[in-house]
C-alpha positions, 0 to 999 in steps of 0.5 A, spaced: 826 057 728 826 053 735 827 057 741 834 057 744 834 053 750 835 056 757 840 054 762 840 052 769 842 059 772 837 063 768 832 059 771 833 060 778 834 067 776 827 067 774 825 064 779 828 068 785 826 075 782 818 071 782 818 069 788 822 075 791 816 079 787 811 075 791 814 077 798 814 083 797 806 083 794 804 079 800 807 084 805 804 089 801 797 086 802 798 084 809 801 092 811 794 094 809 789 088 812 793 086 818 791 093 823 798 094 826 799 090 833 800 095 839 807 098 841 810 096 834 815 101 831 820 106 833 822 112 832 827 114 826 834 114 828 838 120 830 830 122 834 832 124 841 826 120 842 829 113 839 828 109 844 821 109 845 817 105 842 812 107 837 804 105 838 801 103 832 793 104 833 787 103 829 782 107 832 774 107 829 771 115 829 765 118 825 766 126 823 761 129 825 762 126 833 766 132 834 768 134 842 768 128 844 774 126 840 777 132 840 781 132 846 784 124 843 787 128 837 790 134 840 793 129 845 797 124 839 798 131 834 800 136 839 800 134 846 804 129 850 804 123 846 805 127 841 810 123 836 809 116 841 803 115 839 799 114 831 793 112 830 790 109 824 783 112 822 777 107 820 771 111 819 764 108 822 757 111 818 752 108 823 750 106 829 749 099 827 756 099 823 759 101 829 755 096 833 758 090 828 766 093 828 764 092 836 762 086 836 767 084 831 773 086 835 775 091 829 780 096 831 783 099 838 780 105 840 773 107 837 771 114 839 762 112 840 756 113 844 757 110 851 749 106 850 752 103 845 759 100 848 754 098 853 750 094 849 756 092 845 759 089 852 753 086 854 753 082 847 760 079 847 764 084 844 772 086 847 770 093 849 772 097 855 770 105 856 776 108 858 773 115 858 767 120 857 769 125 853 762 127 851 757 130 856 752 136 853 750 135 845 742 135 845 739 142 845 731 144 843 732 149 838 725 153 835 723 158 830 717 160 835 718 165 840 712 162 845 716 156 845 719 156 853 721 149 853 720 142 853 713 141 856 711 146 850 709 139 846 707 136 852 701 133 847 704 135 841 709 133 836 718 134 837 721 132 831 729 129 832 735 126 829 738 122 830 734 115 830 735 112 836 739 118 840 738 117 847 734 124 848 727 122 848 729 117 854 732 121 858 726 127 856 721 122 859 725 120 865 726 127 867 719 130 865 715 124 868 707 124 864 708 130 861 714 128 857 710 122 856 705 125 851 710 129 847 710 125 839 717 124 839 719 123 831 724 120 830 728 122 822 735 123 820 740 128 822 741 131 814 732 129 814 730 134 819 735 139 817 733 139 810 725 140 814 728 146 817 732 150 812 725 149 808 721 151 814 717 146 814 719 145 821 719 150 826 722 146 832 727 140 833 731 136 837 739 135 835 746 134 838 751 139 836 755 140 831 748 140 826 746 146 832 751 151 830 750 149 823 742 151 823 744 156 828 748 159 823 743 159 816 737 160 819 736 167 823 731 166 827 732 160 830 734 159 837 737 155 843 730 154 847 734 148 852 738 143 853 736 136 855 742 136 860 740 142 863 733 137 864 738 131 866 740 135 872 733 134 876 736 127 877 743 128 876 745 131 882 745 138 879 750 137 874 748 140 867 751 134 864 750 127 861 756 121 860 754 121 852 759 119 848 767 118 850 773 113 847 772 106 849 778 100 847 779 093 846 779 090 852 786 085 849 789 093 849 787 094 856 789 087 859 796 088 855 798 095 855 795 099 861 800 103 862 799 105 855 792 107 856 795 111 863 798 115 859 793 117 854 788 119 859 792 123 862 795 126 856 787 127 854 786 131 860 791 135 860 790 136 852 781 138 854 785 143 858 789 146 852 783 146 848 779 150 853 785 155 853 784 156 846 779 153 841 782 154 836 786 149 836 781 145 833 783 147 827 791 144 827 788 137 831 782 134 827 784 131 821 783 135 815 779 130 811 774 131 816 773 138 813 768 136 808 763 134 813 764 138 818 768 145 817 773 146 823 770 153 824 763 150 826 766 145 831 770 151 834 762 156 834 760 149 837 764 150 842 761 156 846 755 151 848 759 144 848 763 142 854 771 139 852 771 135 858 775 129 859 773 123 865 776 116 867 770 112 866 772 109 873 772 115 875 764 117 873 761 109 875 756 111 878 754 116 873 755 112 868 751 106 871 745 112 873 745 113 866 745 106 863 739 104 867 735 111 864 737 109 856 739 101 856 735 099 862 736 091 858 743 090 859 742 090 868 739 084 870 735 083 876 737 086 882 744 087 879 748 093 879 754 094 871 758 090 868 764 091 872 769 090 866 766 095 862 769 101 865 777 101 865 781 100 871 788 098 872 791 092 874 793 095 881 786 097 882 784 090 880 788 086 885 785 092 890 778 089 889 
């Protein structure tokens, strides 16, 4: 039997339901893949705040780069940027993968070491440090009690994680010779902590949080010291390093410097809250983190971190004095740092 025939209006029905469809699909998939231009949004209506727009970031972070991006959290989910700003979480695994979201341009906030901002910058990529907010994360611990410091493995072995970390520069800068004939072995973080839990390693070099971590399953291990207590021979004093911080893209910071104003300022006074009451660690991190590093390991961890928040511009010269130790390749002859690198104002750019 034929099929009946359709009439016009049936048709044009049919396809205005399809392409509806396909809008509709098609917005979808851009909502997804497309990250959220800045300042984009606004706040529900009957908020008191209606009027201030919302913004919008994709920040890339790593779980287990624990202070350094805490005062960023507690500044958007309870201090006060809390409701203007909302950020979008990509994770980065490695080095390398952040060092290629960098030079990609990915995102508009990524939480990172300070070395590989630097190398990044150096290679093209649209990124600007806006603030160091990781200074003490390296510490030797030992099983041994005659272990009294560094210079103990002047001539021997110290195994340390991760590969790449910019401890064992900093170590031979500061120790000279001694620190010269120190077997630096270089493993993976979840390698070396294996090895000491077995207690084929009696000694390591590691950044926090996977100190506490140790600290808190092996009895008899010890903090011996810190690397930045060593970096204070050549640091004026201060028991600190400019490690690791928050870094933006520099077409954030070329269109929207008040924005990042105000997110320095709301870090800074959010570092403060946090050094008030370490516990607020466990509201402020996102939950998924949780499977990587517990919050309570990051509030234990605390004792011996630092929350601090500094503007790059603020910290130049410790930054560039740092630089030159562990990436001495990004400084040309007879030149000083990449003055774009550091985050400054527009005003303070028409001043230089």
């Amino acid at each position: 039997m034929p099929t009946p025939a359709k009439s016009p209006g049936h048709w044009r029905i049919r396809i205005t339901v399809g392409l509806l469809a396909l809008v509709t699909f098609a917005g979808a998939l851009l909502s997804l893949h497309r990250p959220p231009t800045p300042g984009s949004g606004t706040l529900p209506p009957g908020n008191p705040d209606a009027h201030r727009a919302i913004h919008e970031l994709v920040v890339y972070t790593n779980p287990g780069t624990t202070t350094p991006q805490l005062p960023l959290w507690c500044a958007v989910r309870e201090g006060t940027l809390q409701g203007r700003v909302q950020l979008q979480t990509r994770l980065w695994k490695t080095a390398a993968h952040l060092q290629s979201v960098l030079l990609a341009g990915e995102g508009d906030l990524w939480v990172g070491h300070v070395d590989g901002f630097a190398r990044a910058r150096e290679r093209g990529a649209p990124v600007v440090l806006l603030a160091v907010t990781g200074w003490r994360k390296f510490a030797l611990l030992s099983c041994d009690d005659s272990v009294q410091g560094f210079a103990d493995f002047a001539g021997h072995s110290l195994p340390y994680a991760p590969m790449g970390c910019p401890s064992v520069d900093i170590l031979r800068a500061v120790m000279g010779e001694p620190g010269g004939t120190i077997d630096f072995e270089p493993h993976e973080p979840k390698q070396l902590a294996l090895k000491m839990l077995k207690g084929s390693a009696r000694a390591a070099l590691l950044p926090e949080p996977l100190v506490t971590t140790l600290l808190e399953k092996i009895p008899s291990l010890r903090v011996v010291a810190n690397v930045e207590d060593e970096y204070a021979r050549i640091n004026g004093g201060l028991p600190r390093m400019p490690i690791a911080g928050i870094a933006v893209h520099q077409r954030l910071a070329d269109a929207d410097p008040a924005l990042l104003q105000s997110l320095l300022a709301a870090m800074q006074e959010a570092a403060e809250a946090l050094r008030r009451d370490p516990a607020l660690v466990t509201r402020v991190l996102p939950a998924e983190f949780a499977e990587f590093v517990p919050p309570e390991t990051v509030v234990a961890s605390l004792s011996r971190d630092v929350i601090h928040v500094e503007p790059a511009q603020a910290v130049a010269g410790e930054v560039e004095k740092y630089l030159r130790i562990v990436t001495p390749e990004i400084f040309a002859e007879g030149q000083g740092l990449d003055p774009g690198l550091l985050f400054a104002p527009a005003t303070e750019k028409r001043e230089r």
